[in-house]
PDB file of N, CA, C, O and CB in Angstrom:
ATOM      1  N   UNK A   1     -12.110  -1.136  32.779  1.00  0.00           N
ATOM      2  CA  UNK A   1     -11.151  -1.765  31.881  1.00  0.00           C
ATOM      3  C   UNK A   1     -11.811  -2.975  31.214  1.00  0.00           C
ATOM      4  O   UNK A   1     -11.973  -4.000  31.876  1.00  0.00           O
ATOM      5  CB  UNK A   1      -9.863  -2.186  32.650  1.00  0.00           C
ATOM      6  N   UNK A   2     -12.247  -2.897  29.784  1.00  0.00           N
ATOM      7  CA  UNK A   2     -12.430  -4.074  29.329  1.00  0.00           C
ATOM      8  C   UNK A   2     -11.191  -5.229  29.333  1.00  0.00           C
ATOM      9  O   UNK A   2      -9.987  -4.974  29.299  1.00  0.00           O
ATOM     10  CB  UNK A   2     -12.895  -3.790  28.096  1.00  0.00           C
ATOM     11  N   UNK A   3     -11.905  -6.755  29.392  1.00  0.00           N
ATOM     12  CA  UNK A   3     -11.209  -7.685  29.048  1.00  0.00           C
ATOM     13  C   UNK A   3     -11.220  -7.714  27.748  1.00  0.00           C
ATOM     14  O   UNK A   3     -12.224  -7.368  27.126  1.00  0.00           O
ATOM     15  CB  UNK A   3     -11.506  -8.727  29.574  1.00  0.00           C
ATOM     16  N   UNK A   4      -9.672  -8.294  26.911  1.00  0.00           N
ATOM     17  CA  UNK A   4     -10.250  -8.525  26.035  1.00  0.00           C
ATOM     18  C   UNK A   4     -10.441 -10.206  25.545  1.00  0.00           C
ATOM     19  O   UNK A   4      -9.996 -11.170  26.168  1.00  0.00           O
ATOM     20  CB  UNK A   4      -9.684  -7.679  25.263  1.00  0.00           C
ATOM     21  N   UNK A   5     -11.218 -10.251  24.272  1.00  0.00           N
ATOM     22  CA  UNK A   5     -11.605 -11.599  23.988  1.00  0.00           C
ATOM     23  C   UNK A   5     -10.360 -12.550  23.547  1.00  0.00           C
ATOM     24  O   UNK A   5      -9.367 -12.180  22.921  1.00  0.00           O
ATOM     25  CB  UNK A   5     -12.686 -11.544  22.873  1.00  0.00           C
ATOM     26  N   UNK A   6     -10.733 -14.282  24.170  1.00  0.00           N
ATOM     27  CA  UNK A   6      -9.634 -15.227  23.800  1.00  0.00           C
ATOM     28  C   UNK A   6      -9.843 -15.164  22.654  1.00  0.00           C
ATOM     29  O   UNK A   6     -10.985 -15.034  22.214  1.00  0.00           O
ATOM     30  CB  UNK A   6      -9.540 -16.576  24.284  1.00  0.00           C
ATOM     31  N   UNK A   7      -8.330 -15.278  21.586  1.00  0.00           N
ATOM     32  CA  UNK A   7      -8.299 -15.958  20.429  1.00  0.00           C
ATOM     33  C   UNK A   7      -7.433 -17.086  20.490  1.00  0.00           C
ATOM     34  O   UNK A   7      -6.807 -17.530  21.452  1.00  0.00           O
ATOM     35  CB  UNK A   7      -7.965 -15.150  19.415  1.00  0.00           C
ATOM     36  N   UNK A   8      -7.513 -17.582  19.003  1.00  0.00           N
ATOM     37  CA  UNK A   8      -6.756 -18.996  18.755  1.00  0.00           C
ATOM     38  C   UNK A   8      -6.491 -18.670  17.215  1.00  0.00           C
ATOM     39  O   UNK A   8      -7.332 -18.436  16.348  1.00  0.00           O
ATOM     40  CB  UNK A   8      -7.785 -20.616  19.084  1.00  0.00           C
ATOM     41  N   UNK A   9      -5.101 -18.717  17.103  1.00  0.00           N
ATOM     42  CA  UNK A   9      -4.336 -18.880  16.363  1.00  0.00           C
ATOM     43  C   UNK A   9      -4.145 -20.088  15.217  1.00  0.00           C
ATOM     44  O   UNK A   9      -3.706 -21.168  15.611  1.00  0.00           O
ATOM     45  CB  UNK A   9      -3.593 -18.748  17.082  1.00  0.00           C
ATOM     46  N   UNK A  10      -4.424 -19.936  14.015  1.00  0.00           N
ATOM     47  CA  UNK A  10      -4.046 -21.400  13.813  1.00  0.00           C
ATOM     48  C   UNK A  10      -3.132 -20.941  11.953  1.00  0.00           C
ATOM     49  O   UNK A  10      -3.106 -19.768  11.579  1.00  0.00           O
ATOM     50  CB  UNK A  10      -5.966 -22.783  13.824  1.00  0.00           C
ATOM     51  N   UNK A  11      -2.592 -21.929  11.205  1.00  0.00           N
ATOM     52  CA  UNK A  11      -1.788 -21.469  10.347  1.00  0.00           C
ATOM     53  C   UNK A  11      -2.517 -22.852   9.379  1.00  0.00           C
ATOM     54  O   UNK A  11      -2.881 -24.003   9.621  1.00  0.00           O
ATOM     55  CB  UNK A  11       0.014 -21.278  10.835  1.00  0.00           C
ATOM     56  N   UNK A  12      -2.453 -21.836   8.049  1.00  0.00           N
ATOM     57  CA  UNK A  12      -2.980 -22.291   6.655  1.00  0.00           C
ATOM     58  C   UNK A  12      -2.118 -22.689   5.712  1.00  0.00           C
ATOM     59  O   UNK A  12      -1.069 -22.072   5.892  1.00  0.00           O
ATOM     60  CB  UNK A  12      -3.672 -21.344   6.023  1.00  0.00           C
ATOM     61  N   UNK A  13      -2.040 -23.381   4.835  1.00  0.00           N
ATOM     62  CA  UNK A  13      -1.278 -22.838   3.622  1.00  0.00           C
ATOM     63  C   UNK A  13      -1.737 -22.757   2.611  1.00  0.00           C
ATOM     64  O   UNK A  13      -2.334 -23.772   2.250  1.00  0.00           O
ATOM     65  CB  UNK A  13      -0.335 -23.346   3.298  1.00  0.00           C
ATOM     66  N   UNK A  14      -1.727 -21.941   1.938  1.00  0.00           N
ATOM     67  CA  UNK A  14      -2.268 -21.099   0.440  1.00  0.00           C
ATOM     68  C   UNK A  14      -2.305 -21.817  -0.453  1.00  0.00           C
ATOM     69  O   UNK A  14      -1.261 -22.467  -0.514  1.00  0.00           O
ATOM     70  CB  UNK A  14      -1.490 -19.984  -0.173  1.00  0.00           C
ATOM     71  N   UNK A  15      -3.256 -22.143  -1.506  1.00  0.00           N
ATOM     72  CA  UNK A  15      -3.429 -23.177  -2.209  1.00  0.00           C
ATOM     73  C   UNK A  15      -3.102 -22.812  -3.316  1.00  0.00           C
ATOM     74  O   UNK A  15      -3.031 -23.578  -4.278  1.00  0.00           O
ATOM     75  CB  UNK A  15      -4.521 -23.715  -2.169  1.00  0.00           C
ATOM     76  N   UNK A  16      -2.772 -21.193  -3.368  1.00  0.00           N
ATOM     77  CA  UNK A  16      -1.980 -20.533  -4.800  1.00  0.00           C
ATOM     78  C   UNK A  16      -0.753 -21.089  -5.157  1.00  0.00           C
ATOM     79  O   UNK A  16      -0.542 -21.921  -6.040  1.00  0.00           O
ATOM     80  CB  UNK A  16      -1.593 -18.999  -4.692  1.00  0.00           C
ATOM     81  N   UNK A  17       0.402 -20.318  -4.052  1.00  0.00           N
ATOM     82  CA  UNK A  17       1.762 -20.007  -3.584  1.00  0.00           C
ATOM     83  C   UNK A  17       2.076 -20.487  -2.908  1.00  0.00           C
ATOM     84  O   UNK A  17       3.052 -19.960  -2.375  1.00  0.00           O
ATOM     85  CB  UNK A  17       2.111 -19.122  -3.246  1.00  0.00           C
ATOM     86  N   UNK A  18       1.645 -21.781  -2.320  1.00  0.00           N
ATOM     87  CA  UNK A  18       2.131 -22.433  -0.737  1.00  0.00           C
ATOM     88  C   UNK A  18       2.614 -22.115   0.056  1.00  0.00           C
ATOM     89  O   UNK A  18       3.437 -22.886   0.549  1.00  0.00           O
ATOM     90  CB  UNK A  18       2.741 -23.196  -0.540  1.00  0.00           C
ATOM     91  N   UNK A  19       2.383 -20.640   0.738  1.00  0.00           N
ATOM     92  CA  UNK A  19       3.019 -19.660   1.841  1.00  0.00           C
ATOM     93  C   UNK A  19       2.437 -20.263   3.071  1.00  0.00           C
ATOM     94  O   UNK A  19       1.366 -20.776   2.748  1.00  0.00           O
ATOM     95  CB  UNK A  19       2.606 -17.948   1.694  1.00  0.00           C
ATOM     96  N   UNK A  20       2.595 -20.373   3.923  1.00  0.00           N
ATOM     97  CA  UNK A  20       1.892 -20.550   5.098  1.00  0.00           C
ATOM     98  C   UNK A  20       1.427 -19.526   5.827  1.00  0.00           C
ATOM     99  O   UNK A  20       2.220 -18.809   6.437  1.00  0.00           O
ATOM    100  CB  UNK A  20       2.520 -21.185   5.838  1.00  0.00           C
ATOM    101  N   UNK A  21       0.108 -19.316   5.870  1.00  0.00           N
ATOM    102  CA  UNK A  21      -0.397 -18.059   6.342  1.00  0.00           C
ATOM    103  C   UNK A  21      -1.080 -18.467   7.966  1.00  0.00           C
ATOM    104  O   UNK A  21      -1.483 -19.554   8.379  1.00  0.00           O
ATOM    105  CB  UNK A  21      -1.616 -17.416   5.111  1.00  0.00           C
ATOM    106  N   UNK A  22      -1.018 -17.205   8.612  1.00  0.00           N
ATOM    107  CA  UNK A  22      -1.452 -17.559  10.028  1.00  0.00           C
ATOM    108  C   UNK A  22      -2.470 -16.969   9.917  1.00  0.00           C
ATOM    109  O   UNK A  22      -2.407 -16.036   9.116  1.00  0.00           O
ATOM    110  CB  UNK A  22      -0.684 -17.210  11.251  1.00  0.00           C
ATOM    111  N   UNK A  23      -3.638 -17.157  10.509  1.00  0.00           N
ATOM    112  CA  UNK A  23      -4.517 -16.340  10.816  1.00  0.00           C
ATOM    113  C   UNK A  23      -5.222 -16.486  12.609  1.00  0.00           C
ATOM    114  O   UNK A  23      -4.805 -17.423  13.290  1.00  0.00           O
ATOM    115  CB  UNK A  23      -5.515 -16.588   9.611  1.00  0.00           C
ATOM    116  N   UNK A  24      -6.228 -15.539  13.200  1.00  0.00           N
ATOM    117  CA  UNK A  24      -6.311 -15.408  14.240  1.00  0.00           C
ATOM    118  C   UNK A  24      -7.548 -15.262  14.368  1.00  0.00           C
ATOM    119  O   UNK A  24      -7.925 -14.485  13.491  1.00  0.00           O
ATOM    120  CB  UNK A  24      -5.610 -14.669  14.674  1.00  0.00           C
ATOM    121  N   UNK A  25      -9.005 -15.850  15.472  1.00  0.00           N
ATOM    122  CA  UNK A  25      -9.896 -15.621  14.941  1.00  0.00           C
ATOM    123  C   UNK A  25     -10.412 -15.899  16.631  1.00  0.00           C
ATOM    124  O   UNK A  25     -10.199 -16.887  17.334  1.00  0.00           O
ATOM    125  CB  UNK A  25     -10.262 -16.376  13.511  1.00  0.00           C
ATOM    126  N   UNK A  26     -11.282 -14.422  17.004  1.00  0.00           N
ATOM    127  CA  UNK A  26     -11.866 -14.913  18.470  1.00  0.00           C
ATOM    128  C   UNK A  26     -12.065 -16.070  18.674  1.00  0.00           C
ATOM    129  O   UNK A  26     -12.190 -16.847  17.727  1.00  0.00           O
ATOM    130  CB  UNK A  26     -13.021 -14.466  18.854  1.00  0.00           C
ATOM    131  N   UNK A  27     -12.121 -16.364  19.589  1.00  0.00           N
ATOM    132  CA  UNK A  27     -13.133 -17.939  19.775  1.00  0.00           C
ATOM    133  C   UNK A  27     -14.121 -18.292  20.085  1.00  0.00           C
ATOM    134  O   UNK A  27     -14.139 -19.523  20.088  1.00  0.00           O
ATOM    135  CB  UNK A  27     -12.928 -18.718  20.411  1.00  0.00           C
ATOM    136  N   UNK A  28     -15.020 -17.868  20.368  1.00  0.00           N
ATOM    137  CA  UNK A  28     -16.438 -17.768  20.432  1.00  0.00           C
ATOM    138  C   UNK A  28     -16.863 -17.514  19.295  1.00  0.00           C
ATOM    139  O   UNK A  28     -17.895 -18.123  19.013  1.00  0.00           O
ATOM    140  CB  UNK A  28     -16.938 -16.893  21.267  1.00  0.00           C
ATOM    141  N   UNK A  29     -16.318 -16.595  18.238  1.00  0.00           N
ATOM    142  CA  UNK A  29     -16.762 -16.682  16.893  1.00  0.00           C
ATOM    143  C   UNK A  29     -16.326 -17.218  16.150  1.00  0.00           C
ATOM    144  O   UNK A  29     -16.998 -17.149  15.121  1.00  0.00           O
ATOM    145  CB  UNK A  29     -16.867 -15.908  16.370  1.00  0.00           C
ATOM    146  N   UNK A  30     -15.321 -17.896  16.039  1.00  0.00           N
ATOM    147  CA  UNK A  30     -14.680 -19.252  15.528  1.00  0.00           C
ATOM    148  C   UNK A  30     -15.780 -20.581  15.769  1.00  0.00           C
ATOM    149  O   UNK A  30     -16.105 -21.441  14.951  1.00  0.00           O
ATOM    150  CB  UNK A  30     -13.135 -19.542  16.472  1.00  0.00           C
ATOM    151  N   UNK A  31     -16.142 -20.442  16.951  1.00  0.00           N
ATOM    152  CA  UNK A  31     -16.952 -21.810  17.173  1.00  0.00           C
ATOM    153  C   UNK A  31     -18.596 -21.439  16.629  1.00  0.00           C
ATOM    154  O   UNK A  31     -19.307 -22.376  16.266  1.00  0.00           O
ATOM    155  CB  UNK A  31     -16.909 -22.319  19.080  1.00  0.00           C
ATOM    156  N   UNK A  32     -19.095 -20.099  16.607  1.00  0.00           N
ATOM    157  CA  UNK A  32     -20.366 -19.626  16.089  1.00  0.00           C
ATOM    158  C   UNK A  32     -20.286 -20.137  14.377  1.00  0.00           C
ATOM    159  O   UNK A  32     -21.049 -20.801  13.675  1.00  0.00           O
ATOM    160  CB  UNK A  32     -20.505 -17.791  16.364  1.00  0.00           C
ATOM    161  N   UNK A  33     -19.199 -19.581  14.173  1.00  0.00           N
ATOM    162  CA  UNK A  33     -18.981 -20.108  12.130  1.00  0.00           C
ATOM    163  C   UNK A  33     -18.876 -21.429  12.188  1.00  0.00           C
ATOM    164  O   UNK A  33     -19.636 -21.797  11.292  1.00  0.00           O
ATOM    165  CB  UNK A  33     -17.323 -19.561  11.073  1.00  0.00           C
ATOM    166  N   UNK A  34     -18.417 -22.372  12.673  1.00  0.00           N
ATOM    167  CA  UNK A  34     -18.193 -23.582  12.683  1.00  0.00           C
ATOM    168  C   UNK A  34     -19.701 -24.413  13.022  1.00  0.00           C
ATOM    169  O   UNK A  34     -20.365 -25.008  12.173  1.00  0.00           O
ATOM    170  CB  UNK A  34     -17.016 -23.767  13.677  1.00  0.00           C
ATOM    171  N   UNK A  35     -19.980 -24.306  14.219  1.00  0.00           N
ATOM    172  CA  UNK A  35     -21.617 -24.377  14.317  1.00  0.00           C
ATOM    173  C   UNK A  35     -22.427 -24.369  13.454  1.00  0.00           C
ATOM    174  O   UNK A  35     -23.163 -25.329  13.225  1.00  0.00           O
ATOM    175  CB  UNK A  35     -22.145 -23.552  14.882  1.00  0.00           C
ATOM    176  N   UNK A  36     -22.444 -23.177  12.751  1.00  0.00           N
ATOM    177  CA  UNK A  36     -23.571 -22.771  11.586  1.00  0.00           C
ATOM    178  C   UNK A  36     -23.134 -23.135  10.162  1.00  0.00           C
ATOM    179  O   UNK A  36     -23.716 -22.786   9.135  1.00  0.00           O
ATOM    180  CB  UNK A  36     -23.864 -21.112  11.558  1.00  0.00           C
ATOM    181  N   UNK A  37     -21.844 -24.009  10.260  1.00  0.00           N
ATOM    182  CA  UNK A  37     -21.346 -24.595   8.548  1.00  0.00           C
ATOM    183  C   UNK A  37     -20.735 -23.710   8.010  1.00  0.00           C
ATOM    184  O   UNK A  37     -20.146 -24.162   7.028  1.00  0.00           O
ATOM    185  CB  UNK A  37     -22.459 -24.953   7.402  1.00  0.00           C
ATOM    186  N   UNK A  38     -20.489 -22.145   8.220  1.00  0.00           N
ATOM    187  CA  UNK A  38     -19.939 -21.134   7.331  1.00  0.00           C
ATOM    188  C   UNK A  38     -18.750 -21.276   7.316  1.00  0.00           C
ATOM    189  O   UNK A  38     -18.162 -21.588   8.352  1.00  0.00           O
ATOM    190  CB  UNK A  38     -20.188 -19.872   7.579  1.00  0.00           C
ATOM    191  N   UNK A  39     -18.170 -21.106   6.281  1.00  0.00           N
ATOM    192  CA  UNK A  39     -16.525 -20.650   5.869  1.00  0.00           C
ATOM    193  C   UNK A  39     -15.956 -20.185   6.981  1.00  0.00           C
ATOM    194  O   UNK A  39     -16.427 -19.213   7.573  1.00  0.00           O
ATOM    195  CB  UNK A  39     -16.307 -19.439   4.739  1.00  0.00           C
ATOM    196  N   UNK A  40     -14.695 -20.934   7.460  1.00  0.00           N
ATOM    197  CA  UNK A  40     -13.764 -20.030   8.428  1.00  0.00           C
ATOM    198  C   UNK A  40     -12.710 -19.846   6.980  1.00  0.00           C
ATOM    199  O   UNK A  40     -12.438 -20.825   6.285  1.00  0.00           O
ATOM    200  CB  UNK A  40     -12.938 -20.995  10.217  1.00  0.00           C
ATOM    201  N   UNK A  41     -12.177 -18.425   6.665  1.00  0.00           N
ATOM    202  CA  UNK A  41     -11.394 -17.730   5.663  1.00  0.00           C
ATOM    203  C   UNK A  41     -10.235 -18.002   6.557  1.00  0.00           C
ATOM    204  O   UNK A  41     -10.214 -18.313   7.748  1.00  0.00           O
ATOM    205  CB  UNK A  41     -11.779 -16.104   5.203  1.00  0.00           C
ATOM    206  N   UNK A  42      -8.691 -17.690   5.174  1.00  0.00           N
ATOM    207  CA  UNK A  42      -7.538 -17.685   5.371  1.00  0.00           C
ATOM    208  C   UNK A  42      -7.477 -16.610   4.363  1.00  0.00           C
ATOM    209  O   UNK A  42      -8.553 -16.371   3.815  1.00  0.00           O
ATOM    210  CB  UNK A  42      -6.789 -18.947   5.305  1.00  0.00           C
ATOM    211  N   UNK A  43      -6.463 -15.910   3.998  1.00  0.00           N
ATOM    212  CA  UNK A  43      -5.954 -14.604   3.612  1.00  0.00           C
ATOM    213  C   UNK A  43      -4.138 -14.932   3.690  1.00  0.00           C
ATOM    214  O   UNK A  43      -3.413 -15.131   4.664  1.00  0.00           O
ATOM    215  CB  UNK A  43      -6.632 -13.252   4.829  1.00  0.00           C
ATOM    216  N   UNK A  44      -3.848 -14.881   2.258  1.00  0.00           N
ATOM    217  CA  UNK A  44      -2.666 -14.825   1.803  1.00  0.00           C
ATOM    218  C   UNK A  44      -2.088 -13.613   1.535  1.00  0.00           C
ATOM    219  O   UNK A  44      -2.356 -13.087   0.455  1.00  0.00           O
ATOM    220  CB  UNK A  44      -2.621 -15.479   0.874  1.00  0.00           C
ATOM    221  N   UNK A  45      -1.057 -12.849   2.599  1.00  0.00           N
ATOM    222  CA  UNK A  45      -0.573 -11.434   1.891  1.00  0.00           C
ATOM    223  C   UNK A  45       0.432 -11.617   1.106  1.00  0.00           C
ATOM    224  O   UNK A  45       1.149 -10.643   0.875  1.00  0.00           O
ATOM    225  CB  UNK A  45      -0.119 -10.340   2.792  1.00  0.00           C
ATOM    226  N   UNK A  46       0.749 -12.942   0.481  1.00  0.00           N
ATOM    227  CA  UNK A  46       1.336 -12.735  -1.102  1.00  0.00           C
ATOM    228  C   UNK A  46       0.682 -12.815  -2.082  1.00  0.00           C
ATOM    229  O   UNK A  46       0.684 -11.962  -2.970  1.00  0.00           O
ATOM    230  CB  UNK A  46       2.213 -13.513  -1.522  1.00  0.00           C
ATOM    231  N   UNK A  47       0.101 -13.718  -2.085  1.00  0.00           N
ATOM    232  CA  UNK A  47      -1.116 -13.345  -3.498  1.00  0.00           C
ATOM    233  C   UNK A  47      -2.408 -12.478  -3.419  1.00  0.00           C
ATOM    234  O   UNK A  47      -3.221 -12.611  -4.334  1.00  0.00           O
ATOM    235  CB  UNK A  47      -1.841 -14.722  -4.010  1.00  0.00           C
ATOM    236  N   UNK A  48      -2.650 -11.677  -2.497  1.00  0.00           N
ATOM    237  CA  UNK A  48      -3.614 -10.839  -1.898  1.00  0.00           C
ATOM    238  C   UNK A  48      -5.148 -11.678  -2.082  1.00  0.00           C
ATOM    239  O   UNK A  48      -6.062 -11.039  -2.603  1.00  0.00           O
ATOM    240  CB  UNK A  48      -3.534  -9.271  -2.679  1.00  0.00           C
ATOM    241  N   UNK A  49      -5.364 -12.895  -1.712  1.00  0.00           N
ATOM    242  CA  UNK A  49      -6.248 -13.716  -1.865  1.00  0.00           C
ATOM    243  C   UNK A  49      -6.894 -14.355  -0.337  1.00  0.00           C
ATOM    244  O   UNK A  49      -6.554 -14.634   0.813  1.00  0.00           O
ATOM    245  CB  UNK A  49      -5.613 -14.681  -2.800  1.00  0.00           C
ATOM    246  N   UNK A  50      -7.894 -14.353  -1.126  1.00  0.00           N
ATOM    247  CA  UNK A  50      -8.614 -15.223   0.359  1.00  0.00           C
ATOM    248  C   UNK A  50      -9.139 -16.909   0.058  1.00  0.00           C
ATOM    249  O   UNK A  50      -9.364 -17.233  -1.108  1.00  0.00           O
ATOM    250  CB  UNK A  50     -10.350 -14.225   0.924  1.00  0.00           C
ATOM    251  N   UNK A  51      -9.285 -17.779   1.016  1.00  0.00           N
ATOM    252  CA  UNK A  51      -9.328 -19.038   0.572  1.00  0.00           C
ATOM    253  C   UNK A  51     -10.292 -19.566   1.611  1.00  0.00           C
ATOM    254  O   UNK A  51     -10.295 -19.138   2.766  1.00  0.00           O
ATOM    255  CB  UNK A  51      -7.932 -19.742   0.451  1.00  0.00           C
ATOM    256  N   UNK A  52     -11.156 -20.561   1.147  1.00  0.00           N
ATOM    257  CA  UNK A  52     -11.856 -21.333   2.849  1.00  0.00           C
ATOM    258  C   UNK A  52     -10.901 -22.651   2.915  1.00  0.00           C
ATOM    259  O   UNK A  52     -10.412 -23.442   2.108  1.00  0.00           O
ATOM    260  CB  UNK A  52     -14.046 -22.032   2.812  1.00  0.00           C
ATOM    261  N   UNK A  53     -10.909 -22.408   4.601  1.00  0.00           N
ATOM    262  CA  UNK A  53     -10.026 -23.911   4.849  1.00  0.00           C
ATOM    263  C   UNK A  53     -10.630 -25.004   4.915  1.00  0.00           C
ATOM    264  O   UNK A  53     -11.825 -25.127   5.182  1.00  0.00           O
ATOM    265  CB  UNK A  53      -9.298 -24.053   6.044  1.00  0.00           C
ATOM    266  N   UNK A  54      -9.570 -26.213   4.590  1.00  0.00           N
ATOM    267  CA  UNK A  54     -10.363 -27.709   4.170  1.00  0.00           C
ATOM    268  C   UNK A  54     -10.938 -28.077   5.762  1.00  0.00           C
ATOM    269  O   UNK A  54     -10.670 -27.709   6.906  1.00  0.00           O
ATOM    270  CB  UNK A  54      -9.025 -29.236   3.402  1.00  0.00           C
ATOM    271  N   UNK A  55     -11.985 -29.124   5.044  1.00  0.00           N
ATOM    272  CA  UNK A  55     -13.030 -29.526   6.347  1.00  0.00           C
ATOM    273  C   UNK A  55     -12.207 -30.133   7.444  1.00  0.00           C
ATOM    274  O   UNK A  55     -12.459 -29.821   8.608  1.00  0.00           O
ATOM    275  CB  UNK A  55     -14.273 -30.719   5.931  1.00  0.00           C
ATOM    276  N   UNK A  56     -11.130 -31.076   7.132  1.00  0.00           N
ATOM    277  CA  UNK A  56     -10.217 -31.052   7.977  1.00  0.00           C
ATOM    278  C   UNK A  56      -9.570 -30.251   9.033  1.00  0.00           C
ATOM    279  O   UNK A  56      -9.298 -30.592  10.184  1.00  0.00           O
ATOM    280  CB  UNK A  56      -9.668 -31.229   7.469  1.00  0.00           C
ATOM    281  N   UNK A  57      -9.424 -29.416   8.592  1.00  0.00           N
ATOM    282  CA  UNK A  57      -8.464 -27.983   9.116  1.00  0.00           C
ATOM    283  C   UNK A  57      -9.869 -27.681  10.156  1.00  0.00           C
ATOM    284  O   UNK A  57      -9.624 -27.630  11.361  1.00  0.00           O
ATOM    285  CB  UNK A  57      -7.936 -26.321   7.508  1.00  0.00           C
ATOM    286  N   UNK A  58     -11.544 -27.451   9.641  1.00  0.00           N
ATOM    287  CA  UNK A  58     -12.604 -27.078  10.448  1.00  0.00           C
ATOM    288  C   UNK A  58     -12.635 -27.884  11.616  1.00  0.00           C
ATOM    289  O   UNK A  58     -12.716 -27.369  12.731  1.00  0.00           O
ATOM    290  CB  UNK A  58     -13.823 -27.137   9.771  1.00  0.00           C
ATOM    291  N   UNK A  59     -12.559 -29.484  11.387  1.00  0.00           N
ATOM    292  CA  UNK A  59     -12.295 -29.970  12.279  1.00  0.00           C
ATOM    293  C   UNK A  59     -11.699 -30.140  13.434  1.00  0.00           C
ATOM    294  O   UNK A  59     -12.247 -30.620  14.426  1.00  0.00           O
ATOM    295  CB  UNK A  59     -12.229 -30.288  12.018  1.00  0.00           C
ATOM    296  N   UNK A  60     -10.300 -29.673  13.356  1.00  0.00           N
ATOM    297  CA  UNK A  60      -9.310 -29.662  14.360  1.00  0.00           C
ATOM    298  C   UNK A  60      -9.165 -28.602  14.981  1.00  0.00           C
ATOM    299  O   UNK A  60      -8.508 -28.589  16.021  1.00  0.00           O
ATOM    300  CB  UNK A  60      -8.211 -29.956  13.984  1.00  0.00           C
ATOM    301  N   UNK A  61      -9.868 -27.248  14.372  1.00  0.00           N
ATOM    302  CA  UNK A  61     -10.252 -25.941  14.830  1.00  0.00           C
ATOM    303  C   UNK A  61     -11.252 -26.367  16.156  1.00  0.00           C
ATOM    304  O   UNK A  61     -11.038 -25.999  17.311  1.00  0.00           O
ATOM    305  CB  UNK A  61     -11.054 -24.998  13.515  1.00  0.00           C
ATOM    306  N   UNK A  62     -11.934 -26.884  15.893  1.00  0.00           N
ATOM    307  CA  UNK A  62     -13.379 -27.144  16.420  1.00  0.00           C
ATOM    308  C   UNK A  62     -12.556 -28.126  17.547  1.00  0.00           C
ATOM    309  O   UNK A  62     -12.531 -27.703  18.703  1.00  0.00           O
ATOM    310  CB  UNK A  62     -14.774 -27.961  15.158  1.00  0.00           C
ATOM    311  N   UNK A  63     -12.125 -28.956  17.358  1.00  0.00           N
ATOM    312  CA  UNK A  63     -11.747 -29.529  18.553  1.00  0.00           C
ATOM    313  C   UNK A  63     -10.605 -28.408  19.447  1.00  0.00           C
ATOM    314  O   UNK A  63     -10.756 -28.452  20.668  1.00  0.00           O
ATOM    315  CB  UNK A  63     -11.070 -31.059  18.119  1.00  0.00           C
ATOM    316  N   UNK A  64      -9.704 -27.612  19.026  1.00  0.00           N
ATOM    317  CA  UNK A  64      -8.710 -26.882  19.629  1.00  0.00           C
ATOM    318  C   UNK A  64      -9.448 -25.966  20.513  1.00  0.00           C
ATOM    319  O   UNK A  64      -9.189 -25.743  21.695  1.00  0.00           O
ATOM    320  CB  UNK A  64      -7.801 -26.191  18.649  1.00  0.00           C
ATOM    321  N   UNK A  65     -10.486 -25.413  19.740  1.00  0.00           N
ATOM    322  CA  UNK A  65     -11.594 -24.233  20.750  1.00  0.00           C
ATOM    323  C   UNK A  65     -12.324 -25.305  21.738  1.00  0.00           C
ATOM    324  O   UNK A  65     -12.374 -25.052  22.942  1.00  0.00           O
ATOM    325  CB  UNK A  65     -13.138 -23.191  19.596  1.00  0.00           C
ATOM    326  N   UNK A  66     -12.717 -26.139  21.376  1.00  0.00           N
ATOM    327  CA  UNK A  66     -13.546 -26.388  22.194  1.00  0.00           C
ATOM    328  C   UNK A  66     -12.989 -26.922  23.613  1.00  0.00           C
ATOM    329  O   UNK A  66     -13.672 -26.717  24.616  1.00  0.00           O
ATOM    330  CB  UNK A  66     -14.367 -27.192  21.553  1.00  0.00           C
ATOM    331  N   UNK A  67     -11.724 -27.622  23.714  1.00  0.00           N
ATOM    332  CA  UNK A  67     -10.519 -27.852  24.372  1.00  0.00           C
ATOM    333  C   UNK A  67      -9.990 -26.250  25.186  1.00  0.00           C
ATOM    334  O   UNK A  67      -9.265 -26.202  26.180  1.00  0.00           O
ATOM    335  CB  UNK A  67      -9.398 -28.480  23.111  1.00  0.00           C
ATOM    336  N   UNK A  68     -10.547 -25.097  24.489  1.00  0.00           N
ATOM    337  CA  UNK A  68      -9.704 -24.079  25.224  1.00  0.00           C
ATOM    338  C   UNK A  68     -10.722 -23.634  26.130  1.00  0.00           C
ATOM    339  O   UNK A  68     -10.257 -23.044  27.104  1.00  0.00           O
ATOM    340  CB  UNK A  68      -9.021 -22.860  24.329  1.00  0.00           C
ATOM    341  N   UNK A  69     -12.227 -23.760  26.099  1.00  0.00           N
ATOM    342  CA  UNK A  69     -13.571 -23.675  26.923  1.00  0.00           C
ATOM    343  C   UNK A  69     -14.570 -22.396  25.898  1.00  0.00           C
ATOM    344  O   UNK A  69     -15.208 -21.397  26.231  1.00  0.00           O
ATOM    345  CB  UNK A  69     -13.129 -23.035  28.897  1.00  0.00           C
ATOM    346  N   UNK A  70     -14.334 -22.946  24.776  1.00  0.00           N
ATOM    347  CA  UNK A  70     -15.093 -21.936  23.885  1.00  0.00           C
ATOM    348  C   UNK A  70     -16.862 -22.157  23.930  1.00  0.00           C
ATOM    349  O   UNK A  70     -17.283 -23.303  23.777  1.00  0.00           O
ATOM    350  CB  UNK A  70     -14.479 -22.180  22.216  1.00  0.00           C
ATOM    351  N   UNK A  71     -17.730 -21.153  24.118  1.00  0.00           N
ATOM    352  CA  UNK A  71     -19.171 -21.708  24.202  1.00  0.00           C
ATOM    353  C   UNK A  71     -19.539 -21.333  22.776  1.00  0.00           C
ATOM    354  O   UNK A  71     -19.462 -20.211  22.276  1.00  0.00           O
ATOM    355  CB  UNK A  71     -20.234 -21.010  25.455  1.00  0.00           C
ATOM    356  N   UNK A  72     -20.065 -22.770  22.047  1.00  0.00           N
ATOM    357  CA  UNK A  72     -20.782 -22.618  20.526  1.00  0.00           C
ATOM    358  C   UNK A  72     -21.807 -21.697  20.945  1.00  0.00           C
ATOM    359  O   UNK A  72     -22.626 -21.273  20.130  1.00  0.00           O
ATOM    360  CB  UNK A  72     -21.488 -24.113  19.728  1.00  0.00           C
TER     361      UNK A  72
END
């Protein structure tokens, strides 16, 4: 029986339509993109768009994983 992998949840809002979008993103690869500077994406299913979240938002990601025992 595999385990499966922790995620972490966190919610966006769309810089189109101001929907608040959730998105969900392992955590170990949440903290690998964050590490290496790359875009963590958000995805709006009303305007069928994708967006990178503000450095802010990277920030508090980065502290929430790392708080849950995520290894960069």
């Amino acid at each position: 029986m595999s385990r499966l992998a922790e995620t972490l949840r966190f919610t966006s809002t769309c810089p189109k339509c101001g929907k608040a979008c959730t998105e969900q993103y392992e955590l170990n690869a949440l903290l690998r993109l964050l590490d290496k500077g790359f875009p963590v994406e958000a995805y709006c299913s009303s305007c069928e768009e994708y967006w990178s979240i503000s450095i802010e938002q990277r920030v508090a990601l980065g502290a929430a994983a790392s708080k849950r025992g995520g290894k960069p």
